[in-house]
N, C-alpha and C positions, 0 to 999 in steps of 0.2 A: 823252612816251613812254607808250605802253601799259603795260596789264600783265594778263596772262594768269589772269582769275578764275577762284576754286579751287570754285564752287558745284558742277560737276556732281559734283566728289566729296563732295560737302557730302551730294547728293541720295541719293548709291550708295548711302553709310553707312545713311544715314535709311532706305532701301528694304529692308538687309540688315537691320536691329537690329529693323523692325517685321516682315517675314517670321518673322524667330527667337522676338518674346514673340508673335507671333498665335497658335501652339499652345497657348502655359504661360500667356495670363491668364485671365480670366474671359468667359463664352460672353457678355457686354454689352460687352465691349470689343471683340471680333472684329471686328463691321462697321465701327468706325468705324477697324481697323490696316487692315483690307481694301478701304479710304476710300483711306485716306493712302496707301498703297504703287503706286493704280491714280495716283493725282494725280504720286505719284514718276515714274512709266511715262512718262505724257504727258507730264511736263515733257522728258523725256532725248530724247522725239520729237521735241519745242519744237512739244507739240499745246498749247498754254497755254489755249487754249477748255477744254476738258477737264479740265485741270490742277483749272482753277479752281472748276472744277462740282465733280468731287470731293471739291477742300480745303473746298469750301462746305458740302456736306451734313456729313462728319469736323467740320467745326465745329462746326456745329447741333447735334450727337449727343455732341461731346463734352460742351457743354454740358447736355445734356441728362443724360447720369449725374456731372457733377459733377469730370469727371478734369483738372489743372492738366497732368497732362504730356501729354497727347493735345490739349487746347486750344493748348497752347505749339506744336507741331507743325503741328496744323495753320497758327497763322499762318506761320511757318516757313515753310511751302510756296506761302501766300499773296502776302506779302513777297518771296520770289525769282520767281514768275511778274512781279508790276508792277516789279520793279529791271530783269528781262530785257528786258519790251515795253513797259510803260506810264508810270506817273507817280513819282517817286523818290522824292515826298514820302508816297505814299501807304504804297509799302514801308518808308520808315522807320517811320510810323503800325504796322505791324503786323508787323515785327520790335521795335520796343520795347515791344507787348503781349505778343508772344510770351516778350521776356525777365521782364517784370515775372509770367506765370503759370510760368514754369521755375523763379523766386524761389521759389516757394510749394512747388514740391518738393528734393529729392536729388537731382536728376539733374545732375551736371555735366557730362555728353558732351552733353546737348541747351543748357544754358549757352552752353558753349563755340561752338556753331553756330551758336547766334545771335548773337554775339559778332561772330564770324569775319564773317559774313554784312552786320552793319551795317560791319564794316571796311572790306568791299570797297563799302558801297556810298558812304560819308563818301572813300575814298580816289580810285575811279574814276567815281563819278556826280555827286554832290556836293561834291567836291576840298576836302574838309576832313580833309586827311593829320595833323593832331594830335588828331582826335576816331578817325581812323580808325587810326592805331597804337595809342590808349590801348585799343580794343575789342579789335584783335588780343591787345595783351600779358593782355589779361582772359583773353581764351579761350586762351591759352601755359599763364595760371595752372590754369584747369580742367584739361586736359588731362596737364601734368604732377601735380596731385590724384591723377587715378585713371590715372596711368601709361600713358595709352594713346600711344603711339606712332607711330599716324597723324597723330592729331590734332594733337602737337607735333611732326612736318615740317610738317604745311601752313602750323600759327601759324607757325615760324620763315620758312617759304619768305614767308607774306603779308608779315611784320613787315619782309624785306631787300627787295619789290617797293617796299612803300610809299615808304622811305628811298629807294631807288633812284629814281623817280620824281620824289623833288625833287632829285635828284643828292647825296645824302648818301652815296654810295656807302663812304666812311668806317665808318661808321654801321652800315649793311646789310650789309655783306660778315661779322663773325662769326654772322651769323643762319643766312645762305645756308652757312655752312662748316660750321656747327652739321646741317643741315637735309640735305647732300649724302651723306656715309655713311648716311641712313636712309633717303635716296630708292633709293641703290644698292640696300640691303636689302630693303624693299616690294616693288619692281619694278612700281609703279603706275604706266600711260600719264599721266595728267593731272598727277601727280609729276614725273614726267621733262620731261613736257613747257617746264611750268614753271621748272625748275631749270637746264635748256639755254636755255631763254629769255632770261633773268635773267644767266647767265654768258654769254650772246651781246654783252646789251648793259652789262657791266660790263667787257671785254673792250674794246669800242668807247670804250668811258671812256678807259683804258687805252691807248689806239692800240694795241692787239697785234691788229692786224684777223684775221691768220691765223688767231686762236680765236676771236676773234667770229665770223669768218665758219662755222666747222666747226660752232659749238653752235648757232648756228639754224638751219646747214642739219638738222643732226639732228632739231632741234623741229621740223623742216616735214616731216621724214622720217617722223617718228612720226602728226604729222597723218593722215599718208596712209594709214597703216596700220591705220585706225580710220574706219567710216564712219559711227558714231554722228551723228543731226544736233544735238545740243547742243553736242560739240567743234567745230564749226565755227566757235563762235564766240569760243571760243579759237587757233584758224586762225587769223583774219582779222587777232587780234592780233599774232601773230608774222609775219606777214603784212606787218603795218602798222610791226613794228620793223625788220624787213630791209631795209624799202624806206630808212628811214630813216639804217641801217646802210650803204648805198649811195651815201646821200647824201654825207653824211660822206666817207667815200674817195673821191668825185666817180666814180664807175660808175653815170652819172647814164640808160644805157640800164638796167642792172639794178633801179635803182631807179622807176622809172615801170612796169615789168613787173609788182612785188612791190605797187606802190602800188595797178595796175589789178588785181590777183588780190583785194586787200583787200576795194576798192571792190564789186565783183560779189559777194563773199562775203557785205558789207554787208546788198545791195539782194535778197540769196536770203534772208536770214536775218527782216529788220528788213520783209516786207510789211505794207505799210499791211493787207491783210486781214489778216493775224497780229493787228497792234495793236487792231485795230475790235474783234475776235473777245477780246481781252485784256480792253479798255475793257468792252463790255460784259456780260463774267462778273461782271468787277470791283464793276459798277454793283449787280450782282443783290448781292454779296456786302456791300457797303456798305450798299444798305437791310437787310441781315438786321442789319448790326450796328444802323443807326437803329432799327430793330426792339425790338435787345436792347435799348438806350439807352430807346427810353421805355418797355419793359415795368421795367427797373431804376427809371425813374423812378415807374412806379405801383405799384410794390411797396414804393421808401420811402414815396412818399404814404400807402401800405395802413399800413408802421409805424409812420409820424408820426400818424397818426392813432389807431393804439391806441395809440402812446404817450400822446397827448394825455387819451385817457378814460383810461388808469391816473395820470395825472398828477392829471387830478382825483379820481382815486381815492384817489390818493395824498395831496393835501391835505384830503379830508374826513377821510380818518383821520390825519393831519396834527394838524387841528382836533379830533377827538376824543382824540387823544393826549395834547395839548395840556391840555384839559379833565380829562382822568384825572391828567395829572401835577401841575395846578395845587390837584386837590383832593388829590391825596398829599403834595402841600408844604405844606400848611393841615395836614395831619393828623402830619406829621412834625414841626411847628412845634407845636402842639397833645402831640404824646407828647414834645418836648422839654420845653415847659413843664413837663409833667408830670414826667418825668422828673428833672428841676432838686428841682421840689419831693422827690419819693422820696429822691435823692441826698443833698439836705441831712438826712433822714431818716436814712437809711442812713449817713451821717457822724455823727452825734450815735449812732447804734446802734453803730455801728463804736470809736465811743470810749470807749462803755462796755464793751463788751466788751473792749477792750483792757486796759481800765484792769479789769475782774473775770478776765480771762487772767495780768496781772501779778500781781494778789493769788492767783490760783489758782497760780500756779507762786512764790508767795513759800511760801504757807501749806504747799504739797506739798515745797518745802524746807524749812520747819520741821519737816512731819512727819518729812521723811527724818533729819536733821538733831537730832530727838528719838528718834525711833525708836535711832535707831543708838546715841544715847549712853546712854540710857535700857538697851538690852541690854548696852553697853557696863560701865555701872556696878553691874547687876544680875548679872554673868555673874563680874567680877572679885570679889566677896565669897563668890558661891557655889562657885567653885574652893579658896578657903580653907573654908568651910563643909563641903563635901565631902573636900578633902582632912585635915584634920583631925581628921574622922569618922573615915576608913580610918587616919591614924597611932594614935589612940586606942586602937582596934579591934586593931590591932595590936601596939601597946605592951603593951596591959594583956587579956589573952586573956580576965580573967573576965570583961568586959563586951561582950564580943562576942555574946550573946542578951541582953542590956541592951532593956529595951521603949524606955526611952528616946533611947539609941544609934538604934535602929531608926526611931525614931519622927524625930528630927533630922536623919539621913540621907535618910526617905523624905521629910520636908517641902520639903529643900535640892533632890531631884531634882525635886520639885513642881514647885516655884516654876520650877526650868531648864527645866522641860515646858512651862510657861506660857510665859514668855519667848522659847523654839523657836518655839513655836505661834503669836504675833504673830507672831515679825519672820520667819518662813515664810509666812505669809500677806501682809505686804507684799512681799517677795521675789517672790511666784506675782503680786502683782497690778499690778507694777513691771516685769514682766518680767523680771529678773535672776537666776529661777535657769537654771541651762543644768545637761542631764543629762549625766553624765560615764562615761567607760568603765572598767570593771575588770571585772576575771576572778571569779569566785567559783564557788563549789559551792552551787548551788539550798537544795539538804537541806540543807546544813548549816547555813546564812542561817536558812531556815526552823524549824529547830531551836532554835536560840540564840535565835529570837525565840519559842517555845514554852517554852525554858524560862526567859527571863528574867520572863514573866507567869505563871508558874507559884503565883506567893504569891497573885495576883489570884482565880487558878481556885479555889485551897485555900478562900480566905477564904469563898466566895460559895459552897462545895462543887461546884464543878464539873469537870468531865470533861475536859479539853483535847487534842485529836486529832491527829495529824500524816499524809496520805495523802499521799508524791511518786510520781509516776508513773515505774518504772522507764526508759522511750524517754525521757524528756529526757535532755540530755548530760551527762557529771559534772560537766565545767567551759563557763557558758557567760558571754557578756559584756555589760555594762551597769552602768545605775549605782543598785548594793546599795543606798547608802545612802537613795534616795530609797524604792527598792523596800523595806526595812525599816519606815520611817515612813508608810507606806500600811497595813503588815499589824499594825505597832505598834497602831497609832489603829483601824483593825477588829476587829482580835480583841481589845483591853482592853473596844472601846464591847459589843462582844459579851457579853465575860464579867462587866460590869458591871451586865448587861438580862437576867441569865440567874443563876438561882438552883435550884442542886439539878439542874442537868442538863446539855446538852453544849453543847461548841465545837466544830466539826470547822472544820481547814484541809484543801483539798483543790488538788494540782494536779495535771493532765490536759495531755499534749502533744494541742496540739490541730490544726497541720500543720506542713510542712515548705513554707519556697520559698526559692531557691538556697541561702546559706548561711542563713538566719534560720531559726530555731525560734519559734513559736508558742505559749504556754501562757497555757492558762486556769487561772484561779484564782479559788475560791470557798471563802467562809470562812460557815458557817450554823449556827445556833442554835436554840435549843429554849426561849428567854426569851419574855419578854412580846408582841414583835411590835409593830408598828409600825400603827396604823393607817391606813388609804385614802387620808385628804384631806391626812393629815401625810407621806405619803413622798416628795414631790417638795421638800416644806420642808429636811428634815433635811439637803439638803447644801448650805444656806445660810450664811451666815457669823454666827454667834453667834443657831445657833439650837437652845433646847434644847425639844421636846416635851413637854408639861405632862403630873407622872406622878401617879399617884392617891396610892400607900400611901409608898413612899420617896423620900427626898431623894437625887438621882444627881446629886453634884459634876462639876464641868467647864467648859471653855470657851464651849464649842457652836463650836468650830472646827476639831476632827476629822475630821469628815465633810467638811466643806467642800473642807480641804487636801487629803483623799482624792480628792476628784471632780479638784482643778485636778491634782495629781501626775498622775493616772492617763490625763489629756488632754495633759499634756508627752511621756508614752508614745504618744501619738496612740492613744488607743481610749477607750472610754466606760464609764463604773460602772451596774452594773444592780441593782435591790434588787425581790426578791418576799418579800413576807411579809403578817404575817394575825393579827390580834389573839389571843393569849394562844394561839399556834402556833407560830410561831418568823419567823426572820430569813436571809434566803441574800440574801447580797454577791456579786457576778461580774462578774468581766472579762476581756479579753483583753491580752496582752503579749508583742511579740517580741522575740527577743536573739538578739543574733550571736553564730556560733558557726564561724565562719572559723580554720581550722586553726593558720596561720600566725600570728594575729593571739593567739591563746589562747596559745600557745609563747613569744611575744616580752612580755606579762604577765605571765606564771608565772616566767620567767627573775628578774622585777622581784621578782616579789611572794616568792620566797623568801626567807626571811632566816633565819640560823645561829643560835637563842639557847644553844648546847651550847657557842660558843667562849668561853674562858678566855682574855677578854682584858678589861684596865680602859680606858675612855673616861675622854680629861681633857675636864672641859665647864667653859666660861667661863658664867656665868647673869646677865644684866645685867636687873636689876628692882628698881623703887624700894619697891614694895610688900613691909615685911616678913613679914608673914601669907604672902604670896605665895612670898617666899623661903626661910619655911622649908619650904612644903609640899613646892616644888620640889625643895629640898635630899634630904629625905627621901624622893621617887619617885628620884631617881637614887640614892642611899644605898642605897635595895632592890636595884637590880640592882650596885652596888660599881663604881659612876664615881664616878669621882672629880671631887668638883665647884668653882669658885670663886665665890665671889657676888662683885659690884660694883653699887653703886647706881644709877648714872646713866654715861651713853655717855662724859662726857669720861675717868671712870674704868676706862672698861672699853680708851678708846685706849690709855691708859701702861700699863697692866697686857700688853696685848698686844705692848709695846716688850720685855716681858723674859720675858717666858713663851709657850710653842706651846700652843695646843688643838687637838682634835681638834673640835669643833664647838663655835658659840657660840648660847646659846640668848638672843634679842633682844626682850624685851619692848617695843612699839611704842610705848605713852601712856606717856611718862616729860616730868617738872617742867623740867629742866634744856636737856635736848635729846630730841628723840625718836628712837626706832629707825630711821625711815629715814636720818635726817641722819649718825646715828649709822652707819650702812651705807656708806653713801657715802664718807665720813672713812676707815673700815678698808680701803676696795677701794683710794681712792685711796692710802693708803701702800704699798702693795703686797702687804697681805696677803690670803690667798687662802683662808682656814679656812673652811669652810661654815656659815653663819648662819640659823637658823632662827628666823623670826618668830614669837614665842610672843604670842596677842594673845586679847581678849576681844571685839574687831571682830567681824563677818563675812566669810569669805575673799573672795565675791566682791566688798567693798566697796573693799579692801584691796589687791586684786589686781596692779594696775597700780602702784601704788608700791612693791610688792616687786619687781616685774622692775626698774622702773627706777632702785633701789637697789642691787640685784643683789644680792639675797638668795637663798636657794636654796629654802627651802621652808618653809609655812606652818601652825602648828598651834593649834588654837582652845580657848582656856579653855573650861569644864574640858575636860577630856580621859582618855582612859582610858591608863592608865600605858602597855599593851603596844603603845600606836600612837606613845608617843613612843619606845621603845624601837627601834623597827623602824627609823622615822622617821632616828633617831642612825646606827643601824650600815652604814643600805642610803647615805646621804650620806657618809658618813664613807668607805666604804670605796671610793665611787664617787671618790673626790676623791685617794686616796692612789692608785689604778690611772691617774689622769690626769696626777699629779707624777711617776709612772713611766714611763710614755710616754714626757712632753715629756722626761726625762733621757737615755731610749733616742735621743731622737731627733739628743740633741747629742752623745751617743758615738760 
């Protein structure tokens, strides 16, 4: 059985899609669509001379700008002229170039042609119906890709011809059922034709001759009605099944009728000059590709050939590579040697240093380790030394201008000045002080430091000054104490270099930015002066300038402490002065002055000494000297106090008596104040403990939180800071037993 090839619609398509991009591509592609659309023309005339000449030059040119889907096309149209007239092997030859350059683009509508194209020619020229359905179902798959709906009726119409043809009508009839509503829709002659075709002879299959016979008379109907000469040879087909169709039912005149219409259709269509005219385009077209073949072949030659000289390019520098790396591995063999040697170097240096890092952090904990006990043991006799002065002083009022009184007391605060003065200077050089925040009144700081050197000025007959600048604030914030022992140690070094004349302190707001204030402070003299080569000295550490006529006692660690204090402030000390002119100190300092922040201080720092009430205090100190002084500072304000020796006495004393605060001696024989801490929290009691110690607070620090002590105060001390100390704890502690009571009522 025939089957009715779907190429002229193959050709229509190709003729419409390249009419439509010849406008939209590029003015280099024009000729060669204007190529392919004349070769379209002539084929639908079945001019195949012509066809061919045009697909040939579209070749040439396509090749010629490099375009995969204008090459693909043209074989395309090469391929269906030799399937039509000439040789079927030649057409397979350049339908499956044609697929292998459509690969190389996105185009799946010209895929699919080609597809479609080798199906019919494996199905009806070459009768290889399993190569030729697997090509159809290819081009089904394109087609359904980009949705086009020609292209899937014709695959389905090809896919149930093929089957039909080996009589798998099984098989072929969902294609054909698939394929018949979309032919109805189209309304394409060569569609119809087809599809009447096909149900003629599936129909014949069937014996239902009555439809067989209807659907190819309709396909020879349509024939007629188109006198294109390409469908003719689609005629001839249907032509050639009717006769067949005749046979079959034995209307064996009908069939020799339809068989001789075939025949003549044939011998119109398939002229030997047709085929001559085919053969020889064809031949022109084969040499142009021999053509290409060996210009491809002398253009690899051209690359195998430069490949060749970069090759030996490539191993001269190969060999010189070779030669660079062979003497970098000598030289890296050569710095390892070396190397090796350094390292055992650098390991014998390594371990002495280790071994001088261990004694350096052994001997800097004996420093720390002496330093501490050493203030420790010097600070605990001078609290008795001191405080036994002021009971004396007190007791007995005639000796209170006592030269000797005066004399014993000022030596006690010496020696506590001395002792400040190192372990301040380990502290600055350890890192461990940290500046801390309070409220204070500038003036008034400033005042109390003016008049507690006031004996100094007298002695020496001097003048001592006080200028604050009314725009600082009344109350601003930082930490007094360090700022005191900066103005301490300048203005005593001052009035101690200055005889018969002035001291001025001055301070000057010097700006404002957001909340901080700004003040300068300078303290200047009218003393000896300071020589040139000596001012960068003096703020060294234990350094005193060599003086002519007097002996000027001291550390030489004043200045020193000066410079590191006034650098924890982050700003710097400046000193001008001028032999037997005088001395000006100056720097800059700022303090917060944030509203909020000064309010919630003040709140702290008030404390009531007008209320008429007794404090019961527990005093736990092994130190008798120590016990009676203490006795006696709380005795002046009428607390009432209890001594115990050591912490295990101070636990059963607190089984049968309340205090209002317990003052905790820390270096105690027995147990010490922390342990001792510990022991009172864990039974449950809750009395606020204040660490009375000759330590330093911040050495200290951390085993009183983690004791849970409440607050810490440092041998000696001056009475009205433990006072404060007692009432502002004390009564912070009874507002928290109120609370927690409110909270269970």
């Amino acid at each position: 059985m025939n089957f009715i090839r779907l190429n002229f619609f193959v050709s229509l398509i190709l003729l419409i899609f390249q009419g439509v991009h010849a406008q939209s591509e590029k003015v280099d592609r024009t000729s060669v669509l204007d190529l392919l659309s004349k070769s379209g023309e002539s084929l639908h005339k079945l001019e195949c001379s012509k066809s061919l000449v045009y697909a040939k030059n579209a070749l040439n040119k396509a090749y010629q700008i490099e375009d995969n889907r204008l090459i693909a096309r043209s074989y395309n149209l090469i391929g269906l002229n030799f399937e039509e007239f000439s040789d079927f092997n030649k057409a397979e030859g350049y339908y499956t170039k044609g697929i292998k350059f459509a690969n190389l683009t996105t185009n799946d509508t010209l895929k699919g042609w080609l597809h479609n194209n080798l199906g019919n020619l494996y199905c009806y020229r070459k009768v290889n119906f399993e190569k030729g359905i697997n090509h159809y179902k290819k081009a089904l798959v394109y087609s359904q890709n980009i949705k086009d709906t020609l292209e899937i009726t014709y695959s389905n119409l090809n896919i149930a011809a093929a089957h039909f043809s080996k009589e798998q009508y099984a098989l072929g009839l969902p294609y054909l059922e698939v394929a018949a509503p979309l032919v109805k829709k189209l309304d394409l002659l060569e569609a119809k034709l087809s599809l009447n075709s096909l149900y003629g002879s599936y129909y014949t299959f069937k014996n239902d001759f009555q439809k067989a016979e209807a659907s190819f008379k309709e396909a020879i109907k349509l024939c007629n009605t188109n006198d294109v000469n390409f469908l003719e040879s689609h005629a001839s087909e249907v032509y050639d099944d009717f006769s067949r169709y005749y046979f079959k039912v034995k209307d064996y005149k009908n069939a020799y009728l339809y068989l001789e219409k075939y025949n003549e259709l044939k011998d119109k269509i398939y002229t030997s000059e047709r085929t001559n005219e085919v053969n020889t385009a064809g031949s022109n077209i084969e040499l142009d590709e021999y053509k290409r073949e060996i210009d491809k072949i002398e253009n690899e030659k051209l690359v195998q050939s430069d490949l060749l000289k970069q090759t030996k390019l490539l191993v001269i520098m190969f060999i010189f590579i070779f030669i660079i790396l062979l003497l970098l591995v000598y030289a890296l063999y050569r710095s390892n040697q070396l190397r090796k040697k350094s390292n055992k170097k650098l390991k014998v240096a390594n371990e002495e240093l280790l071994i001088a890092k261990e004694q350096a952090e052994e001997a800097s904990l004996l420093k720390s380790q002496f330093i501490s006990t050493i203030t420790h043991e010097l600070r605990t006799p001078l609290y008795g030394v001191v405080g036994i002065t002021d009971m004396i002083a007190d007791e007995h009022k005639e000796l209170q201008n006592s030269t000797y009184l005066k004399s014993l007391k000022f030596s006690a605060k010496y020696l506590l000045s001395l002792v400040n003065d190192i372990l301040q200077v380990y502290k600055i050089e350890e890192k461990k002080i940290v500046l801390e925040s309070s409220i204070f009144n500038l003036s008034d700081e400033l005042t109390s430091i003016v008049e507690s050197l006031q004996f100094l000025a007298v002695k020496n007959n001097n003048k001592l000054r006080l200028e604050v600048d009314e725009a600082i604030p009344e109350f601003i914030i930082g930490d007094k104490v360090r700022l005191s022992q900066i103005f301490m140690n300048l203005v005593s070094n001052s009035l101690k270099f200055t005889k018969d004349g002035n001291v001025k302190i001055i301070a000057r707001l010097e700006r404002n930015e957001a909340s901080f204030c700004f003040v300068t402070f300078t303290v200047m003299d009218d003393g000896i002066g300071i020589a040139k080569e000596h001012q960068q000295k003096i703020f060294e550490k234990f350094v005193q300038i060599e003086r002519k006529e007097d002996d000027y006692q001291g550390t030489g660690l004043g200045l020193s402490i000066v410079k590191q204090l006034v650098t924890l402030y982050g700003s710097e000390i400046h000193c001008e002065s001028e032999e037997n002119v005088g001395t000006k100190m100056f720097f800059t300092i700022g303090f917060d002055t944030d509203e909020v922040k000064r309010n919630d201080l003040l709140k702290n720092l008030e404390v009531d000494f007008s209320e008429e009430r007794t404090y019961k205090i527990l005093v736990v100190e092994d130190n008798k000297i120590n016990q009676i002084v203490t006795k006696k500072i709380l005795d002046i304000r009428h607390f009432e106090s209890v001594i115990v020796d050591d912490g295990y006495e101070a636990l059963k004393t607190l089984e049968n008596e309340d205090f209002d605060v317990i003052l905790m001696d820390i270096n105690m024989p027995k147990i010490n104040g922390f342990d001792t801490s510990k022991l009172i929290r864990k039974s449950g009691i809750t009395t606020p403990i204040i660490a009375v110690t000759a330590f330093d607070k911040q050495e200290i620090i951390e085993q009183v939180r983690a004791s849970k002590m409440n607050e810490v105060i440092v041998k000696p001390f001056e009475p009205n800071h433990l006072y404060k100390m007692i009432i502002q704890i004390s009564n912070k502690n009874e507002e928290e037993l109120k609370a927690k009571v409110n909270l269970k009522n």
